[in-house]
C-alpha positions in Angstrom: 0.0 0.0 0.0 2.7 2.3 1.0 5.6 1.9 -1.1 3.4 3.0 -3.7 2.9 6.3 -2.9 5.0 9.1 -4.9 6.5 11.9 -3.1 5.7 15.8 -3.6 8.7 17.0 -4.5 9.5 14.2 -7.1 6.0 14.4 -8.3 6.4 18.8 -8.6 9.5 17.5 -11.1 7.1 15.0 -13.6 5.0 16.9 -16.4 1.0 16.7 -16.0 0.4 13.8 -18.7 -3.0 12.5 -17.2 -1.1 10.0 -15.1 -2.7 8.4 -11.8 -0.5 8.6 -9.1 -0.9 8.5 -5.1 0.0 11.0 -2.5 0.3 10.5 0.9 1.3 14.3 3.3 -0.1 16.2 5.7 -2.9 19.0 5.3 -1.7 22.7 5.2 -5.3 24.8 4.2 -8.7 23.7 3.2 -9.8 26.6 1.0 -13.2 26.3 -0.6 -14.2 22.8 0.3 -12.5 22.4 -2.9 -9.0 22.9 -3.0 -6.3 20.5 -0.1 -2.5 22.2 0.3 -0.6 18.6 0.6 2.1 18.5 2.2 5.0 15.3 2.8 8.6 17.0 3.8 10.2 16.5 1.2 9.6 20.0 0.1 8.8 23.4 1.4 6.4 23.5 -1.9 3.1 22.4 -0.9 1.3 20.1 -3.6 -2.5 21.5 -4.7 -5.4 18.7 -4.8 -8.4 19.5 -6.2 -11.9 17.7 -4.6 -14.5 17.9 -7.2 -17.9 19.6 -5.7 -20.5 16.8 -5.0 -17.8 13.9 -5.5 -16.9 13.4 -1.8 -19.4 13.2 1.5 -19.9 15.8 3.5 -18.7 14.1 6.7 -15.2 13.4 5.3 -14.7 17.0 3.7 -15.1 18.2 7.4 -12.4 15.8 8.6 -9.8 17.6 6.3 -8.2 19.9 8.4 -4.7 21.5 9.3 -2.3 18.9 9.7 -4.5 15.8 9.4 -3.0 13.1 7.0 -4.5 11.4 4.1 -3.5 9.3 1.3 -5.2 10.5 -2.0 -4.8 8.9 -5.5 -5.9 10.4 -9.0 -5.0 12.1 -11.9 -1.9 14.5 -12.6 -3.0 17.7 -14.7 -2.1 21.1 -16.0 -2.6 23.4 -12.8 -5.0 26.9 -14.0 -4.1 28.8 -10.9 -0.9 30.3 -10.6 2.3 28.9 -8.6 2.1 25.5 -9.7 2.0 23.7 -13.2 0.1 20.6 -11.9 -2.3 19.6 -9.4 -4.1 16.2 -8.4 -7.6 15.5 -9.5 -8.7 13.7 -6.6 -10.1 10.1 -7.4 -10.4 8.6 -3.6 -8.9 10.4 0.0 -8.2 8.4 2.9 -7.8 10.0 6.1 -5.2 8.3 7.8 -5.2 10.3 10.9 -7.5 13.2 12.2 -6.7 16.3 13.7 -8.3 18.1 15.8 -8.3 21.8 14.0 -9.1 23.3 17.3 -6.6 21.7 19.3 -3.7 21.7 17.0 -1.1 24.4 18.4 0.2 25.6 14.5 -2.3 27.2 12.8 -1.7 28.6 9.1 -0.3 31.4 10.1 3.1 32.7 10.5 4.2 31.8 14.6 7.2 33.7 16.0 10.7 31.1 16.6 10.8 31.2 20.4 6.9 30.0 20.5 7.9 27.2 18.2 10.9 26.1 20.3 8.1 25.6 23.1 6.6 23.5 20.1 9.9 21.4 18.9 7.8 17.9 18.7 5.7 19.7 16.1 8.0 22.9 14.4 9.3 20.4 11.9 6.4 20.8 9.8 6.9 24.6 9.1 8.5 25.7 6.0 11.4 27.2 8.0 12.0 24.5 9.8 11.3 22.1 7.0 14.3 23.7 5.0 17.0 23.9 8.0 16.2 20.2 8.9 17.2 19.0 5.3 19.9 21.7 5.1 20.9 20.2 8.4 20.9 16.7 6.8 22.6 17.7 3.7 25.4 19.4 5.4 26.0 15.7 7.3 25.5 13.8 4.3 28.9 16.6 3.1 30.5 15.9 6.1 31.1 12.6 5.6 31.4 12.7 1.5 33.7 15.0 1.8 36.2 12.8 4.2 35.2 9.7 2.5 36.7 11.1 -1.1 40.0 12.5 1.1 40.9 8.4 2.4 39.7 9.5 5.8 38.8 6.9 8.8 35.6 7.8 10.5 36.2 6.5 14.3 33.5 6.3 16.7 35.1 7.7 20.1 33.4 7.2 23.4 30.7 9.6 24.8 31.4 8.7 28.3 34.9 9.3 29.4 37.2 9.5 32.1 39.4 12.3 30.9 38.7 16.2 30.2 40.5 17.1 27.0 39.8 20.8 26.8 40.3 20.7 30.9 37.4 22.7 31.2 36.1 21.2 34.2 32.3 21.8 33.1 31.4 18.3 32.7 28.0 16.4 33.0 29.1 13.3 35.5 28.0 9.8 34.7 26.9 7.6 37.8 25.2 5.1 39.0 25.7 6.0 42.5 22.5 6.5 44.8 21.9 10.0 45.9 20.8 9.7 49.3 23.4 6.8 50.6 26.4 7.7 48.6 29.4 6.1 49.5 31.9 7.8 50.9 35.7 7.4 51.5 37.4 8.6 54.6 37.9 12.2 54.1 34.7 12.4 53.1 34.7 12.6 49.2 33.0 10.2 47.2 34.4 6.6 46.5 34.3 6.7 43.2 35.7 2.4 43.5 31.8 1.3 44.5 30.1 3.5 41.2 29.3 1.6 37.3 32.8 2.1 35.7 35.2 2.1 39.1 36.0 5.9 38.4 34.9 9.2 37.9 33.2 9.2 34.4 31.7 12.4 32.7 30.0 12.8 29.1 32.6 14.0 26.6 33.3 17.0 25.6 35.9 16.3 22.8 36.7 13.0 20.5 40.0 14.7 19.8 42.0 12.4 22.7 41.2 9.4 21.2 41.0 10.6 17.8 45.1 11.2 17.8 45.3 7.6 19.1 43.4 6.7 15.3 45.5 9.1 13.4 48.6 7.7 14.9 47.3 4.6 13.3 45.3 5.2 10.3 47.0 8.3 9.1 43.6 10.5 8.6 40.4 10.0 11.0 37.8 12.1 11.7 35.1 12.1 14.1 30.9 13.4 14.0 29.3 12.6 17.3 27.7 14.3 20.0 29.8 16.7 22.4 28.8 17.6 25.9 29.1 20.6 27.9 28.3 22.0 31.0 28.2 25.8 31.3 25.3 27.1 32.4 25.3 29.6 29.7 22.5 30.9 27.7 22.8 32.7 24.8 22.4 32.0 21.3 25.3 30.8 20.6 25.7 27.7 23.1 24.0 24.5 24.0 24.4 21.8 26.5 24.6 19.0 23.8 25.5 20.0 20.5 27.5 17.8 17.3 31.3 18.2 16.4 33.4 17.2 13.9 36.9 16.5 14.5 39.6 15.3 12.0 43.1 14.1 13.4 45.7 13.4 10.6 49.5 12.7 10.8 52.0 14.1 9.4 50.4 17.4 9.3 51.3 20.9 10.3 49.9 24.1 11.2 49.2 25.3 7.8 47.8 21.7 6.2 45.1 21.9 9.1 44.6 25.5 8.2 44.1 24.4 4.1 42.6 21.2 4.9 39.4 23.3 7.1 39.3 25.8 4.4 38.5 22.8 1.9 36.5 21.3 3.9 34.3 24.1 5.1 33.8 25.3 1.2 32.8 22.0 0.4 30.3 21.3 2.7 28.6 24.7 1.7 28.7 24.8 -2.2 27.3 21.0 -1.7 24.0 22.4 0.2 23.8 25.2 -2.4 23.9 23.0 -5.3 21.3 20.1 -3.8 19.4 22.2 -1.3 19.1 25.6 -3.5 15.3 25.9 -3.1 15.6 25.0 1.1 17.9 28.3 0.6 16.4 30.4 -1.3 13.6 30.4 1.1 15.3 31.0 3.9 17.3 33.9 2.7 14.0 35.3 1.9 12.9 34.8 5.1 16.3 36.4 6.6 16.0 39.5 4.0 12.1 40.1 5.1 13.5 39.9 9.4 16.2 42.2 8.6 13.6 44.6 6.8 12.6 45.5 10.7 16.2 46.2 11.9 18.3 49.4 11.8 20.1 49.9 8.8 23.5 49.5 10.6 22.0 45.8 12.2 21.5 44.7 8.5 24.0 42.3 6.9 25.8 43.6 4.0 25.0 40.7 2.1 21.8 38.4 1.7 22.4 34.7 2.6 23.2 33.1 -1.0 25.4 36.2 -1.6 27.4 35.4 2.0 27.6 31.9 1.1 29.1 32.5 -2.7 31.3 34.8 -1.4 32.7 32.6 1.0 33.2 29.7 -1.9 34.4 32.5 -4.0 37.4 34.0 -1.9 39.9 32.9 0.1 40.1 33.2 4.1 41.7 35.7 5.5 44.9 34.6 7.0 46.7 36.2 10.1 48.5 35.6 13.3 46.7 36.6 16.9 49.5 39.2 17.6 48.3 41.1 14.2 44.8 40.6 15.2 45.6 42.1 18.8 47.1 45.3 16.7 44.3 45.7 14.3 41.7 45.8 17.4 43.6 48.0 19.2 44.0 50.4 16.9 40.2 50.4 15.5 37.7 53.2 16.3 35.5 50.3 17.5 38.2 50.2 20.4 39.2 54.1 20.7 35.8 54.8 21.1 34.8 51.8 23.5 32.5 50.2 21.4 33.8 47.3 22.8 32.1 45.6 26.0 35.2 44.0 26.1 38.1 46.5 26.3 41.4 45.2 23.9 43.7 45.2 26.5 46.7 43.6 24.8 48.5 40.8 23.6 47.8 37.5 26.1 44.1 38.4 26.7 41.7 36.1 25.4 39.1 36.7 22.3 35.8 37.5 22.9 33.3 37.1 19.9 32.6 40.9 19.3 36.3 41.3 18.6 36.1 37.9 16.3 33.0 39.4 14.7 35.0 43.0 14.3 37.6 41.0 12.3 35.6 39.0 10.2 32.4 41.2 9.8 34.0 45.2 9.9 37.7 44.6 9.3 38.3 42.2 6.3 34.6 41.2 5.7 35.7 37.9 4.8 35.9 34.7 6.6 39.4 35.0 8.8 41.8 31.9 9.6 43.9 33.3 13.1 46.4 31.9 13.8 49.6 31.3 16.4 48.0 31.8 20.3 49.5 32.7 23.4 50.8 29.5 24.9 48.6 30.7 28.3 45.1 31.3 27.3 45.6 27.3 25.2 44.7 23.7 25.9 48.3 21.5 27.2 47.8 19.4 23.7 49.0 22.2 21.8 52.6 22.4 20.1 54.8 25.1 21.7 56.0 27.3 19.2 60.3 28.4 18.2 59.6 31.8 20.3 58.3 29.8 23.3 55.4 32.1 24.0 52.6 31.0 21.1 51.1 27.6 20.4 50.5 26.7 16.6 47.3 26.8 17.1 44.3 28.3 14.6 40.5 29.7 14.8 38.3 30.0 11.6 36.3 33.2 12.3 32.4 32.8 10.4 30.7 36.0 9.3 27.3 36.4 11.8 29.1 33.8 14.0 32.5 34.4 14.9 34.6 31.0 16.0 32.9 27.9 14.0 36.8 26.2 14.2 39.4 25.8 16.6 42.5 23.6 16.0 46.2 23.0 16.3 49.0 21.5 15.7 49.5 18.7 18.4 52.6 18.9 20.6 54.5 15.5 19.4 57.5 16.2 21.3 56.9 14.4 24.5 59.1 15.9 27.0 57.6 19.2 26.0 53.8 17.9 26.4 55.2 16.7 30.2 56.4 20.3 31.0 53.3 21.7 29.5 51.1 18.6 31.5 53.4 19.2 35.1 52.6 23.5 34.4 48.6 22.9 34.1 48.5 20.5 36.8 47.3 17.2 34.7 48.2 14.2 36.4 50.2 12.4 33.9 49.6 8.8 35.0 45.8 9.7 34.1 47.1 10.0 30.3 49.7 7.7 30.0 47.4 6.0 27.4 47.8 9.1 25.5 51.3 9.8 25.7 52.0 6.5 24.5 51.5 8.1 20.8 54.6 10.1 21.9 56.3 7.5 23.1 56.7 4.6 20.2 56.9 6.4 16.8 55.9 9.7 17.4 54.9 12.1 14.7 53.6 16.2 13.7 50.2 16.1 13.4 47.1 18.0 13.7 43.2 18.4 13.6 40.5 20.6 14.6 36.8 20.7 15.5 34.0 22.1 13.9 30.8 22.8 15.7 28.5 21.6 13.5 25.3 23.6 14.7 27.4 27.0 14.4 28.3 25.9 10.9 24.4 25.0 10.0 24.0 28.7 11.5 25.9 30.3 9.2 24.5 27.9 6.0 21.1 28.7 7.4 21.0 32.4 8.5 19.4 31.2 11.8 20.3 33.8 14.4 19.8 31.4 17.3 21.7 28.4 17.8 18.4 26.2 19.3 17.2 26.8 16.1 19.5 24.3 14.0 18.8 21.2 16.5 15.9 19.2 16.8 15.8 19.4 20.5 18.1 22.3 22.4 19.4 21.2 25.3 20.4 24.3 27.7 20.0 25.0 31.3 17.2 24.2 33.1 15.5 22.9 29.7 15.6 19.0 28.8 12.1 18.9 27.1 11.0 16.4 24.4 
């Protein structure tokens, strides 16, 4: 019965030859008792069915309403209104499943986004979500293409881990311990020995550990799995779960991780423009019409498509942080203190109104920075001729600001055990890791790309809860 069915946006390609066909979607509008707005997914473009006055009972015409589902099968034909070429005589309609038109919390009408993120089980089946859920899928489908093609291992790295690889300490724990009796050791802190896994165990919040341990293997691995974190932090820009994807490849240097997230970030995006145009189209249409009620100085200099070409179209901006640190101190932006953030000088860490500056003001490109104070790094870094930078690089997104952070590993391993003994990391709690260093080390590299920043900036979504099905932030685990 089912695996008959065409779908819309296959159907939207065929010419109107009289052919019988059958349809299977959702109701959008009932205009007329006549004329049914069918809709599957598979496109944003809803598909018109026409049923015939008099042909159909009264009692099922009543039952079509806003988002119940049928199944309809009938004839193909040239379409006399306008927007469409063809439209579906109706021959039969089946209602699958009724809705209650009353009840049903998306009416045909346009809803604000924070009163569909209250509505995430249902938001799918709006035209803007509709388009950044296959964009979304499209851009993963690119990921992995695009690493395949390059000889690339894609490694599966644990989601519950023992170590912190960013030693950022905001970590979700995983236990099995009771809250009300839980065992204790002497001194009074927990004894970790009676809990599931014998240790402390927290969900990840990097593959890149155990990614090295591939590369140092394989050559080229890259991870795409879910990433943790626990910062009780909410703005737009963060979630408590969100995807990454991180490549780790031998014999590779600063600058080869620098071209290699270049490629890969063009890639990625000229795929979704040339399989997903229509998805795009629409929402830059939508972002043009919200930035019609914003100040003219609030207002992107380019539409979405335009951003997107121009990024595929140019090459990144390339410099190191201690140029950066001069450019922002010397900008009006700065001598009038624009900034919330004052530019204090070299060894203070980035905020994103300065990254934004750079990319967005400054060069109005995409910006690769590169060469960090050793200080304001992670320990995994490589330590750098002058003994006070890391080779380490951001990529800086128009609208976003960081979207990837990298680095050449440090390889050398009596180096990593000075930088390990500085930042207080025991070193018998990575000795798994330093292994890599110790039988056949060699310079290598990688980075991470959040991938719901990087469906952002495809997307022209403003907020990052918009780009996953189901945000996860503080004090908010619904769905």
């Amino acid at each position: 019965m089912f695996n008959k069915r065409i779908k819309v946006k296959e159907l939207l390609q065929q010419a109107p030859e009289g052919q019988q066909v059958t349809v299977m979607g959702w109701v959008r509008t009932f205009r007329n008792n006549q004329f049914i707005a069918l809709n599957d997914g598979s496109t944003n473009t809803n598909l018109q069915v026409v049923a015939e006055l008099g042909k159909f009972e009264e009692g099922l015409l009543k039952r079509i309403t806003t988002s119940a589902s049928l199944k309809i099968t009938g004839t193909v034909v040239p379409s006399v209104g306008k927007g469409q070429k063809l439209e579906i005589k109706a021959t039969t309609i089946e209602i699958l499943g009724d809705s209650d038109a009353e009840a049903y919390p998306l009416q045909p009408k346009k809803h604000s986004l924070e009163f569909l993120r209250e509505k995430a089980h249902l938001r799918f089946r709006t035209n803007t979500f509709g388009s950044v859920f296959r964009i979304r899928h499209a851009l993963a489908f690119a990921v992995h293409k695009f690493f395949n093609e390059k000889g690339f291992v894609y490694l599966h790295t644990p989601i519950i881990t023992a170590s912190d690889a960013e030693g950022a300490g905001e970590m979700f724990r995983v236990t099995t311990l009771p809250f009300e009796n839980t065992p204790r050791n002497e001194d009074g802190s927990v004894n970790f020995k009676e809990d599931f896994f014998g240790k402390s165990t927290n969900l990840t919040v990097s593959g890149q550990l155990e990614g090295e341990l591939g590369a140092t293997a394989f050559g080229e691995i890259y991870t795409f799995g879910p990433t943790f974190r626990a910062e009780n932090s909410n703005t737009a820009r963060h979630l408590a779960e969100f995807w990454m994807i991180e490549p780790e490849m031998a014999f590779c240097d600063l600058e080869d991780n620098a071209n290699l997230a270049e490629e890969f970030i063009k890639y990625i995006v000229r795929y979704v423009l040339e399989n997903n145009r229509e998805d795009v189209e629409f929402l830059a249409q939508r972002l043009a019409e919200e930035e019609k009620q914003l100040p003219q100085d609030k207002r992107s200099e380019m539409g979405l498509i335009e951003k997107l070409e121009f990024v595929l179209n140019n090459d990144f901006q390339r410099l190191s942080y201690t140029e950066a640190i001069d450019i922002l101190k010397e900008s009006n932006y700065n001598k009038k203190k624009k900034f919330q953030y004052p530019v204090t000088g070299w060894g203070m860490d980035l905020q994103s109104e300065h990254e934004r500056y750079l990319v967005e003001k400054h060069f109005k490109k995409p910006v690769i920075l590169m060469n960090y104070p050793a200080s304001i790094k992670a320990f995994y870094m490589r330590l750098n001729e002058d003994g006070k930078t890391v080779a380490a690089m951001d990529i800086l997104a128009p609208g976003i600001g960081e979207i990837v952070g990298g680095s050449q590993r440090e390889e050398r391993l009596e180096v990593l055990l000075e930088k390990m003994k500085a930042m207080h990391i025991p070193e018998e709690e990575l000795s798994w890791y330093l292994d890599t260093r110790r039988f056949g080390t060699v310079p290598h590299a990688g980075f991470g790309l959040g991938f719901e920043r990087m469906i952002q900036f495809v997307t022209g979504m403003g907020n990052i809860r918009d780009v996953i099905a189901f945000p996860r932030t503080p004090k908010s685990a619904e769905f």
